[in-house]
N, C-alpha and C positions, 0 to 999 in steps of 0.2 A: 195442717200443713203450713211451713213459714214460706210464706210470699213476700218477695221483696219491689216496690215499687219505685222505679226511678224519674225524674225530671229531668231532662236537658233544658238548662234556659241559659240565656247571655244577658248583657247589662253592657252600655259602656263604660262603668267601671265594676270594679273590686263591691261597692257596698250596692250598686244595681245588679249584678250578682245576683246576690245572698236576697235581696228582697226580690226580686222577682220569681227567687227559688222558692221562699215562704209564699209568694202569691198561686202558685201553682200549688201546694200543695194544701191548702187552706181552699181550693176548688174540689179536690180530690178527695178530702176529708170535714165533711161537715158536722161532725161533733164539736160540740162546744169545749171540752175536753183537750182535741185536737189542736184548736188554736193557740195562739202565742200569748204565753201568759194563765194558757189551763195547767189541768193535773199533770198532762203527757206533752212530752217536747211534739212539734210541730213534724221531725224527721225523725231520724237518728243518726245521721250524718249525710256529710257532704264535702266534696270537693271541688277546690277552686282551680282552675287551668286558664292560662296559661302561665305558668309559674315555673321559674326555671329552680333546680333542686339538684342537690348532686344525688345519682342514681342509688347508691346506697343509703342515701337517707331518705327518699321519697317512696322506695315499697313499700317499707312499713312506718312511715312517719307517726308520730306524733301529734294530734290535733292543736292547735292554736288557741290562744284565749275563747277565739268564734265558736271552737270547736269545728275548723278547718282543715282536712289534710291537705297537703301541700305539695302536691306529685304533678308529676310533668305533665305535657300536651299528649303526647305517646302514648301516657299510661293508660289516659283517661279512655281513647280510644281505644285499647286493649279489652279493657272492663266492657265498655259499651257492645264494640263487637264480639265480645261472650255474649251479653246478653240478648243484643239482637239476633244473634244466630242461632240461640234456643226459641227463638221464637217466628222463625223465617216457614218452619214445615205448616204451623196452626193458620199462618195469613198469605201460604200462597194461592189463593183464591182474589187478593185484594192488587189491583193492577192501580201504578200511578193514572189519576185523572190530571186534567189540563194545571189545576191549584197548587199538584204537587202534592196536597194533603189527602189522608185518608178518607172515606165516606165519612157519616153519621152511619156508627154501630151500634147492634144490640148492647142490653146490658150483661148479655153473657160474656157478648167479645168483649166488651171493654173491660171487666173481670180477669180476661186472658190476657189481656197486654200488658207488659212489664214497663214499658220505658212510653212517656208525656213529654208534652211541650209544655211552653211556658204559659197556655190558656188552657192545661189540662184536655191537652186534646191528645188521643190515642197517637203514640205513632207508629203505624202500619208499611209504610209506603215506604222504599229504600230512598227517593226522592228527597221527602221528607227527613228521613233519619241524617241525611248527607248536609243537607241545608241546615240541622242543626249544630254538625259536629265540626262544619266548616267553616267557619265564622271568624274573622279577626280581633274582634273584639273579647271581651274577658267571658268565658263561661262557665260555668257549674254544673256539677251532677249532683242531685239530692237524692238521698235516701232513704225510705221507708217501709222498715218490717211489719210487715203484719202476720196474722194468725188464722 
C-alpha cells in the first residue's frame, strides 16, 4: 500500500524552508539511504507557500531548479485539509492538551499519521494542525511516498 507522508514546517525564509523541511524528514527516516546525498532523494516533493502564482499556472506547476512547486497559500491548505480530514475519524479519541500538541504515541499511531511537524512529531491535535498552517512567515509542505 502507497502511503504518503507529509511535513508542515516554516523557516523565516525561502532556504530555512526547505532546510528545516530536510530536518524533519531525516527524523522520520533513518536509513542512511534516505539522507541527503544517499541512493534515494530525502522526499519526493514539496511545496513552497506563500508564493503568489497565477491560478493557472500554480495547479499543476512545474518544479524549480529546487525541485519546488510554486502554488499559492490557498492551495497548500486545500491539500492539507484533504489530508487532515482522512485522518480526523482514526484520532478522534486524541483531545488538545494545555501544549496544544498531541501526547507521545504508540508506534502504531504514529504509522497512521499522515502529516509531522518540523521535530517530526505526529500531528494529531486540530490545535496543532492550525498553529502550523497559520503562520506568517514562509512555509513548506514536504513530501514522502512510501511503500
Amino acid at each position: 500500500m502507497k502511503i504518503t507522508l507529509y511535513a508542515i514546517v516554516s523557516g523565516e525564509t525561502r532556504e530555512e524552508a526547505i532546510e528545516n523541511a530536510y530536518g524533519a524528514f531525516l527524523e522520520l527516516c533513518h536509513t542512511e539511504s534516505d539522507a541527503p546525498g544517499g541512493t534515494n532523494p530525502i522526499f519526493d516533493w514539496f511545496r513552497l507557500y506563500p508564493v503568489l502564482a497565477e491560478e493557472e499556472d500554480s495547479r499543476y506547476s512545474i518544479p524549480d531548479s529546487d525541485g519546488i512547486h510554486h502554488t499559492s497559500e490557498d492551495e497548500t491548505e486545500e491539500l492539507m485539509d484533504a489530508v487532515r480530514d482522512s485522518m480526523v475519524d482514526k484520532f478522534q479519541s486524541f483531545e488538545d492538551d494545555e501544549s496544544g500538541y498531541a501526547p507521545a504515541c504508540t508506534v502504531m499511531r504514529c504509522r497512521e499519521c499522515l502529516i509531522y511537524d518540523e521535530q517530526a512529531r505526529p500531528v494529531l491535535s486540530p490545535r496543532h494542525y492550525n498553529n502550523l498552517i497559520q503562520r506568517d512567515d514562509h512555509w513548506a509542505v514536504a513530501a514522502l511516498c512510501r511503500w
